[in-house]
Structures are given as structure tokens and as C-alpha cells.
ZAMARGU-4260 file (C-alpha; in steps of 0.2 Angstrom, whole numbers, plus 5000, padded with zeros to 4 digits):
<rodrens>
0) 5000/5000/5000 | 5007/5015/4993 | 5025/5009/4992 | 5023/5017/4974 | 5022/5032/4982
5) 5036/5034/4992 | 5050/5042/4981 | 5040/5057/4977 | 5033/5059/4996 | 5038/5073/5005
10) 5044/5068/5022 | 5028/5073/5030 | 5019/5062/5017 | 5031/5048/5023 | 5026/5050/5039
15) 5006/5049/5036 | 5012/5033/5024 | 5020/5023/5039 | 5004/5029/5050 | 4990/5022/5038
20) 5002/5006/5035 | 5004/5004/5056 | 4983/5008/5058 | 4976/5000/5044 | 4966/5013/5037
25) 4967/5033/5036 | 4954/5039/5050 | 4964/5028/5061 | 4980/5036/5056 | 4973/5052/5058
30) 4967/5051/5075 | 4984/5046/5080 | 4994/5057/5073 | 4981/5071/5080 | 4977/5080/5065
35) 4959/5081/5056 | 4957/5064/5042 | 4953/5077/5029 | 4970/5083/5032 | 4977/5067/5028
40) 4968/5062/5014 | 4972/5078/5006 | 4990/5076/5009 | 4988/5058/5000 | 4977/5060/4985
45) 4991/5075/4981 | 5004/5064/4981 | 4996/5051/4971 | 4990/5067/4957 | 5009/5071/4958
50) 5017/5051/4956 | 5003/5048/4941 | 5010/5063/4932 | 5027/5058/4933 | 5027/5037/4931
55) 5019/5027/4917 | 5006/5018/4925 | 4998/5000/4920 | 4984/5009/4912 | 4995/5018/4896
60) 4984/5029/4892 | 4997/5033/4875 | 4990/5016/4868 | 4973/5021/4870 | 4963/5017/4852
65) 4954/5034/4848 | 4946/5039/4829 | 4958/5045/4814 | 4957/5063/4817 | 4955/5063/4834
70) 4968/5065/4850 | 4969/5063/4868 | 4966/5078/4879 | 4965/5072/4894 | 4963/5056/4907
75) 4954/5053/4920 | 4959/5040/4936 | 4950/5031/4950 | 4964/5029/4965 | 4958/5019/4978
80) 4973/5015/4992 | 4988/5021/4980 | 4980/5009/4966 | 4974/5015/4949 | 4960/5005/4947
85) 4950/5011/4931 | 4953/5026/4919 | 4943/5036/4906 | 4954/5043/4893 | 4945/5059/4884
90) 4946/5064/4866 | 4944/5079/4856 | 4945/5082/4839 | 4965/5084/4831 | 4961/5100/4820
95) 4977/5098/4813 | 4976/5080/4808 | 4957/5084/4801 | 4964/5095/4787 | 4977/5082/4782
100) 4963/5071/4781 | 4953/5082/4772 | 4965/5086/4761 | 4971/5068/4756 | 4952/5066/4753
105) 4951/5081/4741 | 4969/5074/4733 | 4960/5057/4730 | 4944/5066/4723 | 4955/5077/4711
110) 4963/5062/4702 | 4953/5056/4688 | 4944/5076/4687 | 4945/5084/4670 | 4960/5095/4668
115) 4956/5112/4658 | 4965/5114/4641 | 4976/5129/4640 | 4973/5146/4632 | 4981/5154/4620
120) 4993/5168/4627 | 4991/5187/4625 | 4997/5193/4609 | 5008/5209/4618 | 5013/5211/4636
125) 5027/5221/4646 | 5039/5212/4652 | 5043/5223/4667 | 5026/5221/4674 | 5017/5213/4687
130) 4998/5215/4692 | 4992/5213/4709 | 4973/5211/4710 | 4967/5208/4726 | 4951/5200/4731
135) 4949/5197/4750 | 4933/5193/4761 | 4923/5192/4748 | 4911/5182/4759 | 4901/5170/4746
140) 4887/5162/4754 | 4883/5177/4765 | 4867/5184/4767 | 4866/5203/4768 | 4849/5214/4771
145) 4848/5231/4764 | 4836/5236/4779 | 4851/5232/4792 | 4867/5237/4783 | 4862/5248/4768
150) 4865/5235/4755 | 4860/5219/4749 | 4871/5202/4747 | 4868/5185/4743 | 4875/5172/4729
155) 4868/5183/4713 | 4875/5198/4719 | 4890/5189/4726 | 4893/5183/4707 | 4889/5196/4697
160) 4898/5209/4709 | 4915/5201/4710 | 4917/5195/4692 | 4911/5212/4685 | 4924/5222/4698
165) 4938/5208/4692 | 4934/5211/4676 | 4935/5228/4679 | 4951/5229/4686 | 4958/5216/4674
170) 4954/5230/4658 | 4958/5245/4666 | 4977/5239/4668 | 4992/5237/4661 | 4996/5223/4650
175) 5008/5215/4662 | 5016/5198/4657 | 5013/5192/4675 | 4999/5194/4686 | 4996/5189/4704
180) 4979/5185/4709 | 4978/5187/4727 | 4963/5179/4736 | 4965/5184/4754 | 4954/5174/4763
185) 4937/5174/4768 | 4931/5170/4752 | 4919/5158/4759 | 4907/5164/4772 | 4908/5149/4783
190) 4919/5133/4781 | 4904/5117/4781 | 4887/5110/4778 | 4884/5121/4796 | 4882/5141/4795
195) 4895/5145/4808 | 4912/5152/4809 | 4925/5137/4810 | 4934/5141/4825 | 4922/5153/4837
200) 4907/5142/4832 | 4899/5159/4827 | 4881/5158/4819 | 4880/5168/4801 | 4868/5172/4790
205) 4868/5161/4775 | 4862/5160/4758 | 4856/5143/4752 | 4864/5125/4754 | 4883/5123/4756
210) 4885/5113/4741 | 4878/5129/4730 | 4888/5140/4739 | 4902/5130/4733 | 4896/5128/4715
215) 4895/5148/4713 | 4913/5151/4723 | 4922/5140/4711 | 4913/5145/4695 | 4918/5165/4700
220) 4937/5160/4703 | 4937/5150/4687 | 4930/5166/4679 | 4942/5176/4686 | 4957/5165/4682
225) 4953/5163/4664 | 4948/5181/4663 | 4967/5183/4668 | 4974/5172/4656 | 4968/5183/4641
230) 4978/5197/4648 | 4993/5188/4655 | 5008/5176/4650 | 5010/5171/4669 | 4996/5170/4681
235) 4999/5165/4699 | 4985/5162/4709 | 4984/5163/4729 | 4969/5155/4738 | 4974/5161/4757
240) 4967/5154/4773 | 4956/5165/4783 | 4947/5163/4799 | 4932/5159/4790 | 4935/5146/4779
245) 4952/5136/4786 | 4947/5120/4779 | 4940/5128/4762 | 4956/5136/4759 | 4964/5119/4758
250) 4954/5111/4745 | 4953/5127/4734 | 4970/5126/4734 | 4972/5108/4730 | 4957/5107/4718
255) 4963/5121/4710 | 4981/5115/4705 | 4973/5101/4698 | 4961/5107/4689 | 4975/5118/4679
260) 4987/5106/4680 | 4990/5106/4662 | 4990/5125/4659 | 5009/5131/4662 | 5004/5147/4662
265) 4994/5146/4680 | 5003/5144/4695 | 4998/5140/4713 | 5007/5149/4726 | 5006/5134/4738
270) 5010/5133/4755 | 5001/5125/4770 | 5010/5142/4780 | 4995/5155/4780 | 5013/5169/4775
275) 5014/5169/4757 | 5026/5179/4745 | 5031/5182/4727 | 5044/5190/4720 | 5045/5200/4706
280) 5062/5207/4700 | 5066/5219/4715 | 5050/5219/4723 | 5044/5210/4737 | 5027/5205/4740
285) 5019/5196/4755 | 5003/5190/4761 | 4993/5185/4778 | 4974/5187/4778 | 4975/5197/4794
290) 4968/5186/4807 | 4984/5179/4816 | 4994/5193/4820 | 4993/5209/4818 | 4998/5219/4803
295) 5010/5230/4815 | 5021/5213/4820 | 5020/5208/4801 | 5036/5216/4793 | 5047/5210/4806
300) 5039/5191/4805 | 5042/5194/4785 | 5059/5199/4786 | 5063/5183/4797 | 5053/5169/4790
305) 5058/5176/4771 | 5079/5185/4775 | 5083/5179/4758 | 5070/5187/4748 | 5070/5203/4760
310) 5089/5206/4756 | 5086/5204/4739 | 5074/5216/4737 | 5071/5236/4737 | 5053/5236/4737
315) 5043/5228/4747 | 5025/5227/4753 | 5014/5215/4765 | 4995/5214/4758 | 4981/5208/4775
320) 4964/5208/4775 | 4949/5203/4788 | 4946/5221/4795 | 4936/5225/4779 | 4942/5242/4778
325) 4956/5249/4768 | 4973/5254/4779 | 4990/5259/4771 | 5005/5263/4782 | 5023/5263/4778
330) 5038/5256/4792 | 5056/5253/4790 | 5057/5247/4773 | 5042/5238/4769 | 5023/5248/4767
335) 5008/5237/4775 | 4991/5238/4765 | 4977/5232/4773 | 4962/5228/4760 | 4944/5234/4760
340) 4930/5222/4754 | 4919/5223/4739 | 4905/5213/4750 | 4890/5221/4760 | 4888/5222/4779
345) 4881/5208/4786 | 4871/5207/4802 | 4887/5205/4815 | 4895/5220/4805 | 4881/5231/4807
350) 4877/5229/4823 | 4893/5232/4830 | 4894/5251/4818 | 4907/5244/4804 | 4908/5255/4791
355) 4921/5255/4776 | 4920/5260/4758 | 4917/5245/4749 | 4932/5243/4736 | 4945/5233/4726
360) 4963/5238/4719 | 4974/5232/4705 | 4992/5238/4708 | 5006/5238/4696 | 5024/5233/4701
365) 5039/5235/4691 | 5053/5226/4691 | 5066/5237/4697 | 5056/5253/4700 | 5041/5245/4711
370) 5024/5252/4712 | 5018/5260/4697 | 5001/5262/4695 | 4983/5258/4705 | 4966/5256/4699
375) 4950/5255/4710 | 4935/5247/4707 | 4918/5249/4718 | 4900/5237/4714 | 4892/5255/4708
380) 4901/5253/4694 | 4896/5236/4691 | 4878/5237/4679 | 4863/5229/4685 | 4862/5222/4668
385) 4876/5209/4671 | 4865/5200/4684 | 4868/5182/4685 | 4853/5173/4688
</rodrens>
């Protein structure tokens, strides 16, 4: 009896040890030592928390069979005289291991899918340039009401909305040869068949079933790619993770390189990192949707996690998102732009008095010289004519 115990009792504990051992039990030792049995048992039950957290015991909880996609968080004991005699291992889900899951799922899925054939290129571009066009918190699947936030939103505004402004932008600059499309995160409203924000567990109005949501989200990036194409030799295409769809980010990602697999010209800047960065001739360029650390902290995380690039490089620039309104502020060698959003106020943002200018940009980088040129796009100037039914 709680000879398991002794190496990690103190020597008070030795002593209550020897008395229950000499008495039998521990009200018996109590009386005899003079002191109150809760004392004691108190004194015991510590020590017996303190020796199971430091030796393996016959129960190896590490063994434990639990789901794929699942892990131990915790395990609970019944001690009964310095014995373990049962346990009750608890589970919660392994986020972690839930996206590689997912994502092994989405690579099966993507196998035998129909690549698309690839386009011709431009006739004329400039070398030199780059374009940035930058679509973030777009919100498809949300459901807005003009009554509450001044304008309305659901999947046939959401379409017609953000491929007229691509459009928009895409004709209004300059015939670049390379263009990066940067889609910041929060493209999707909510991240399953259940309306709510993936990690919060957030309710949010929604527009119809999941599965149209994602037939129109994938149909407007397709648009917006291929709309690219016509302009650009080189399009690289960024789906980044935002706190709204963290699982959706992976399988656009994975479904999108396959579904342009044989078109050289499209490019996935792909990394399971939620940091992202390109490099065009001198000029840096950097991406985090926003919601992991703040856009103040972002140029010294860049110029760590990226030295290479940042040393090779004069001009240099971090794009964010997820506050919805636009926010532009230089530091030390890199300017910080913040994004605004072409989508309407929902509910949670009305309520709590959110109000921004509801906008997208285009930027143009050159090589050595760096920014260039911007062009800005708002829905107004989207015609009600190009609604997609």
C-alpha cells in the first residue's frame, strides 16, 4: 500500500504513509497522529495526482485506440489506496490532423477530374510588369439585408459583383506579362454544411445549401482566372486561409492545381503556411489574411521567416485583409496595405457600427522601380444588367 508512492513523498507524506500502513486505514491514522482525516487524505490523494503525472502507469493511456482525426486531451483516474484502478481517457477532435485528412480526401477526389486545356497567350505584354489584383473577404454564401446594413448580398449579387469588379480591374490595367491574383481569405462565408464560423462556432447568416455556395465560389474563381489568362503570360493564383474558411482554403487550393494542371501558364502559390510571398524582379510581395497577427508585427515576422527574399529586394510590401476596411502605412522598409472588401455588411457587421468603403485595387509593380500604377473598382460601377441569375 502506497509503496509506489514513496520516492515522490515529501517527508511529511512519509510519515502519514507509515501511520495508515501501522493503523490500517486513514481515520485511524489520523486520530493518531492528531490531525483532522481530511488533512490526511488531502496530503495523499496530492501525492498520488503528483506520482501519476510523473510514472507510466499500468493503464498507458498513450495506447489508448481513439478515431483518425481525433487525440487525447486528457485522462481521467480512479485511485483507491495508492491503486489505479480504472481510467477514462478523453478525446477531442485533432484539428490539425482533420485538414490532412481532408486534404488527402480532396487529393483522391481530384485524380481522375478533367483538367482544363490551356489558352492561347496574349498577343503583347510588358515584360517589366506585374499585376496585383486583390480580392479578400469576399464572403460568398453570405446573406446581407439592405434594411440592416444599407445594401444587399447573397449568391447573385456575390457573382455578378466580384466577376464584373475583376473584370474591371483586369481591363483597366496594364498589360503586364505576369499577374498575381491574390485571394486573401474569407472567400467563403463559413467553412461546412453548418452556418458557423469554423473556430468561434459563430452563427452567420447564410444563403442557400453549402453545396451551391460552393458551386458559385468555384465557378467565380474560374472566371476570374481565365479572365486573367487573356491578359497575362503568367498567372499565379493565391487562395489564402482566413478565419472563416480554414478548411475551404485547403481544398481550393488543392482542387485548383489540379484542375489547371496542364496549363503552364497558372501557377499556385502553395504553401500550408497562412505567410505567402512572390517575388517580382526587386519587389517584394507578401501575404497573411490578417487574422493571426497583427499587421503591425507583420514586417518583422516577414523579414525573418523570408531573409533571403527581404535582402534581395528594394521594394517591398505586406497585403492583409479581415478588418474589411482599407489601411495603408509605411515602416522601415516595407509599406503594410490592409484591404477593404467589395462585400456588403452583414448582420454582425452592422450591429457592432462597421463601416468602410466598399472597394477593390489592382496595383502595378515594376521590376526594378516597384509600384507603378493603381486602379480601383467599387460594385456601383458594376451594371445591374450583368446580373447572374
Amino acid at each position: 500500500m502506497y509503496n509506489h508512492l514513496i520516492e515522490y513523498a515529501t517527508v511529511r507524506q512519509l510519515e502519514f504513509i507509515e501511520a495508515v500502513k501501522t493503523h490500517g486505514n486513514a481515520s485511524a491514522a489520523a486520530r493518531a497522529l492528531g490531525i483532522d482525516h481530511t488533512t490526511l487524505r488531502r496530503s495523499l490523494q496530492a501525492l498520488e495526482i503528483k506520482a501519476a503525472r510523473k510514472q507510466p502507469t499500468s493503464h498507458d493511456y498513450a495506447k489508448a485506440a481513439v478515431p483518425d482525426g481525433f487525440g487525447i486531451k486528457g485522462v481521467s483516474q480512479y485511485i483507491k489506496d495508492g491503486e489505479v484502478k480504472g481510467q477514462w481517457v478523453k478525446t477531442s477532435a485533432d484539428a490539425e490532423r482533420q485538414l490532412e485528412l481532408m486534404k488527402l480526401a480532396v487529393e483522391a477526389m481530384c485524380a481522375d477530374m478533367p483538367r482544363v486545356a490551356p489558352l492561347p497567350k496574349p498577343a503583347h505584354t510588358k515584360a517589366d510588369l506585374c499585376n496585383l489584383y486583390v480580392m479578400t473577404d469576399c464572403h460568398v454564401g453570405m446573406l446581407a439585408w439592405h434594411k440592416e446594413g444599407g445594401e444587399d448580398w447573397d449568391l447573385g449579387i456575390a457573382e455578378r459583383v466580384l466577376t464584373g469588379c475583376f473584370e474591371q480591374l483586369v481591363t483597366s490595367s496594364p498589360d503586364a506579362k505576369t499577374c498575381v491574383i491574390a485571394q486573401l481569405g474569407d472567400w467563403m462565408h463559413y467553412d461546412g454544411i453548418v452556418p458557423v464560423t469554423p473556430t468561434s462556432g459563430h452563427i452567420v447568416d447564410s444563403d442557400g445549401r453549402f453545396s451551391k455556395v460552393v458551386e458559385i465560389a468555384l465557378r467565380i474563381l474560374r472566371r476570374m482566372i481565365d479572365c486573367a489568362l487573356m491578359r497575362h503570360e503568367t498567372v499565379y493564383v493565391l487562395m489564402a486561409e482566413g478565419n472563416h474558411d480554414i478548411s475551404s482554403s485547403i481544398w481550393l487550393r488543392v482542387l485548383f492545381k489540379a484542375l489547371y494542371e496542364n496549363e503552364p501558364r497558372v501557377v499556385m502559390i502553395g504553401t500550408e503556411l497562412p505567410y505567402y510571398i512572390h517575388q517580382h524582379g526587386e519587389v517584394m510581395l507578401a501575404f497573411h489574411h490578417g487574422h493571426l497577427k497583427k499587421k503591425e508585427a507583420l514586417p518583422l515576422y516577414f523579414a525573418a521567416q523570408f531573409p533571403k527574399i527581404w535582402g534581395n529586394t528594394t521594394h517591398r510590401f505586406i497585403h492583409t485583409g479581415h478588418m474589411h476596411h482599407e489601411d495603408i502605412k509605411e515602416y522601415s522598409g516595407i509599406t503594410v496595405v490592409q484591404h477593404s472588401t467589395l462585400a456588403a455588411r452583414d448582420a454582425h457587421s452592422s450591429r457592432h457600427a462597421y463601416l468602410s468603403r466598399r472597394q477593390a485595387t489592382a496595383t502595378t509593380y515594376h521590376v526594378k522601380r516597384g509600384r507603378v500604377a493603381t486602379v480601383t473598382v467599387t460594385p456601383e460601377m458594376i451594371s445591374d444588367e450583368d446580373d447572374v441569375k
